[in-house]
N, C-alpha and C positions, 0 to 999 in steps of 0.2 A: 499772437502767433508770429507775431516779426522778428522774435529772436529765434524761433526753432526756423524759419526763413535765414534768416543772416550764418545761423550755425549751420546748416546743409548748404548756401552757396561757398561757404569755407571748406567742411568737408569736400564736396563737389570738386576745389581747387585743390587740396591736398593730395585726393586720393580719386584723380580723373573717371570715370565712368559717362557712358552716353545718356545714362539717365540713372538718378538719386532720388530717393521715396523714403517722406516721412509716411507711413500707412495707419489706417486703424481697423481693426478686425471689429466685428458686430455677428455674430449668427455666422450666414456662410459668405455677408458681404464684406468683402476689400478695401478700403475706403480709403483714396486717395487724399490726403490732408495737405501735404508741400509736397510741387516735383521741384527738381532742378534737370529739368531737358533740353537735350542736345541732337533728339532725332526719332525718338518714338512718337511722340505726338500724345503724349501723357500729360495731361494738367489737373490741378484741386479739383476732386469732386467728380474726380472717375471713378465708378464703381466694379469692380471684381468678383468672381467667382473665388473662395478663400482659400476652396478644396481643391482649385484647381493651379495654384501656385507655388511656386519654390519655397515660399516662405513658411508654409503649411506645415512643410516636408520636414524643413530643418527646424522649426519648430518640434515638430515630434522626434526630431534627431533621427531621422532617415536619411540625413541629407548634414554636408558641412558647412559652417557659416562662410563660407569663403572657398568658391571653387572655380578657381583659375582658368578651368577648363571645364565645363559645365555637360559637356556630352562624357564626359569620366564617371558621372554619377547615375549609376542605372534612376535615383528615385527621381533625381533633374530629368534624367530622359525622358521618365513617363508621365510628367507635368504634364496635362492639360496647355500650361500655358505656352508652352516650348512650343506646340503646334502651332500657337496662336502669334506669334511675334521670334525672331531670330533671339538667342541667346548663348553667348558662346563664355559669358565668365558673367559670375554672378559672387555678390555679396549681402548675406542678411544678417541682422543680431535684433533681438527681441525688445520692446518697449514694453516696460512692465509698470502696474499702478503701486500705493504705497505697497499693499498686500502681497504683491509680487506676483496676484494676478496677469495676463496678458492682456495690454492693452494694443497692442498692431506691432512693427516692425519698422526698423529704418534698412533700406537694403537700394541695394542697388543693382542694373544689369549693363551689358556691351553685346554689341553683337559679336564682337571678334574674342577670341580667346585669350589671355594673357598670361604674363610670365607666373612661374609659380612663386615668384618674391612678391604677388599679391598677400597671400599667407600672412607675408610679414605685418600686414598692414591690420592686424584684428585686434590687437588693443587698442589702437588711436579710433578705430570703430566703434567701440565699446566705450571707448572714455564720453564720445561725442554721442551715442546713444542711452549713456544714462545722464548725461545733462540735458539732453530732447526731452529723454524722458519727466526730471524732476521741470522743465518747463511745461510740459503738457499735464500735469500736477496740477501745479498752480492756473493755469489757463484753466481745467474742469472747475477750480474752487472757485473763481472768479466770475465762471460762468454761473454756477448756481447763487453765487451771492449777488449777481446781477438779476439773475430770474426772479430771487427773492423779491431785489429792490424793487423791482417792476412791477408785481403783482401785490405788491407794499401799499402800492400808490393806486392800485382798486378796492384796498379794504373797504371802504366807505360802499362801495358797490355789491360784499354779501349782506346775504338774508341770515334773520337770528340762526339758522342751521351751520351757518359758514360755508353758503354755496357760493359763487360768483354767481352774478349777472351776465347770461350768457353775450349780450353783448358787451361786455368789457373785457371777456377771453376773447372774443372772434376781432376788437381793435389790437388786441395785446399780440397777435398770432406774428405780423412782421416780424415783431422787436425778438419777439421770441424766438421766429425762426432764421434772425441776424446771428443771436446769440449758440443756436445749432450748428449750424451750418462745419464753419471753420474748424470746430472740435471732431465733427462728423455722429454728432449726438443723436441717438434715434429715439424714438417715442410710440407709442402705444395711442389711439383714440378710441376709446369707447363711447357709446350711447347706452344708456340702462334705464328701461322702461318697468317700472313697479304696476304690480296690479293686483285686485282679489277677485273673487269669483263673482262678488256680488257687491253693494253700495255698503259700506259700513253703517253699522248706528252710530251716531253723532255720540263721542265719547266713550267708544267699546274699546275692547282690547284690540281687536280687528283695525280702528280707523286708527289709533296709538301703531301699531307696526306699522303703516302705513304712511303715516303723515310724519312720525317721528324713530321708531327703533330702527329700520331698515333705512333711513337717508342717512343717519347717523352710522350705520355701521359703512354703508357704502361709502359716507365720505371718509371715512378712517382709516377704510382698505384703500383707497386714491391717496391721499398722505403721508402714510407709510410708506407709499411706492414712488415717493419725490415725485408728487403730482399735483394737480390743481382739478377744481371737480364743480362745476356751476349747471343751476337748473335752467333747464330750456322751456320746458312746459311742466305744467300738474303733473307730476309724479315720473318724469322724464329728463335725465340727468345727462351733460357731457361731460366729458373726463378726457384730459391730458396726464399720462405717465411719462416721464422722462425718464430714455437709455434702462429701458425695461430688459430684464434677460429674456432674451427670444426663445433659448430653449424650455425655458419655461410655463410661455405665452399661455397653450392650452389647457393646461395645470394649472396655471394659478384664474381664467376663468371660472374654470369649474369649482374651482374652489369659493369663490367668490359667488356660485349661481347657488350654492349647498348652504354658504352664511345665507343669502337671503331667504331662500327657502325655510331656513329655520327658523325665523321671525316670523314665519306663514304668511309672505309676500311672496307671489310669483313674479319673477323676470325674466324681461328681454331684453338680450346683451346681445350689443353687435360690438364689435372694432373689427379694427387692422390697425395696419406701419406706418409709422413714419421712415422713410429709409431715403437711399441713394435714387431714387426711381418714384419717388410720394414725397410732394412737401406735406409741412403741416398744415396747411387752409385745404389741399385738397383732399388731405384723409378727413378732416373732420364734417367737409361739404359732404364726405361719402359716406358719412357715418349720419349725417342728418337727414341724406336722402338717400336712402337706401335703394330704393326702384330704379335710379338712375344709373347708379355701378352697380359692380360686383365687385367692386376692393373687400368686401367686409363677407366676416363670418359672422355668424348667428347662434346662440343658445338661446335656447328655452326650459323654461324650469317651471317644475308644478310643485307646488308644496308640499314637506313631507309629512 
């Protein structure tokens, strides 16, 4: 991240503002990645409301990438944020991934209003926004082929299932959440406790879904979702997903409670976030102890 750093304190010089933001959007959170501030009091790893920002706005094209004059824009006036801190000219243009999905924004604000020969400045914003962006590219590739590396070096640590050793995720969580952090990558932790109504016979179809169809399929659904999935106890699983779609979250549990079900294993699924406001050590402490928070939701499922 020290070249999208070195490119925003240039930007920063070129084209003056009291404060410059490389951002990442995630759900409705805001995600400070680089400031370059000169009087808001903004640094990495402030978190935002999404829906309540200029950036939102002109993202949906309610609003101009570039407004001189920021009370000229009814949709700038009815920001949230505008209440929240003075803004009198603002600048945003979209950071998008290869797909040309949205990944955050690089934008900038002042308190005072400026001339309207800002305007002029919206290509050399865009030049410098789609090279932030192919550098935050390659920062995500790196990050997951560093995550790879890292949990490389616990293979020795699953079980013939290909679980981890829960404790070889719970040393791995730093490095892990070193590797998060700066990109503003969020993550999903589950607990998934398997169960039947009663003790299996020793080699029925019952103890087979149990000891093996349903861990297997659970660990499959964790993999697919660029995750890593280790057992904790007898028939009791934790799971990390990484930069999971949040709109998604409750959909795809449910989804996941209906696979198990259908093996004729009943589960209990807890998770929550990793976000701006939750590292990863303490969603997963709150996914192992349930009693103690209420970070986590719960399904239960009975077989169909």
């Amino acid at each position: 991240m020290d070249h999208v750093a070195s490119l925003l304190s240039r930007l920063a010089t070129l084209v003056p503002m009291q404060l410059w933001m490389v951002t990442r959007t995630r759900g409705n959170h805001w995600i400070v990645l680089q400031s370059h501030d000169r009087g808001y009091g903004i640094s990495s790893g402030d978190v935002f409301n999404w829906c309540d920002s200029f950036c939102s706005r002109m993202v949906q094209g309610h609003g101009p990438s570039i407004a001189a004059k920021a009370s000229e824009v009814p949709a700038y006036v009815a920001a949230p944020i505008g209440q929240q801190v003075e803004i009198g000219s603002y600048i945003g243009v979209p950071l998008l991934r290869r797909d040309h999905s949205l990944f955050g924004t690089l934008c900038a604000i002042d308190p005072d209003p400026k001339s309207p020969a800002l305007r002029d400045e919206l290509p050399l914003v865009q030049d410098f926004a789609g090279a932030i962006s192919a550098l935050l590219r390659l920062a995500e590739l790196d990050e997951r082929e560093s995550r790879a590396s890292l949990m490389h070096g616990q293979a020795m640590r699953r079980d013939l299932l290909g679980f981890y050793d829960v404790l070889a995720m719970r040393e791995s969580i730093p490095a892990l959440q070193s590797r998060m952090t700066p990109l503003g990558i969020g993550a999903r932790v589950l607990c998934v406790e398997l169960s039947l109504d009663r003790d299996p016979a020793p080699g029925s179809a019952e103890s087979w879904a149990l000891e093996i169809t349903a861990p297997i399929l659970l660990r499959d659904w964790v993999e697919k979702r660029d995750g890593i999935a280790g057992l904790w106890t007898h028939h009791t699983f934790l799971a990390i997903n990484f930069e999971h779609n949040v709109e998604r979250v409750d959909a795809e549990i449910e989804q996941l409670s209906r696979s198990l079900a259908n093996t004729g294993v009943q589960s209990r699924i807890r998770w929550t976030r990793v976000d701006g406001h939750r590292s990863l050590q303490e969603a997963l402490l709150a996914c192992m102890r349930p009693r103690e928070s209420d970070l986590c939701r719960t399904l239960d499922s009975a077989t169909h």
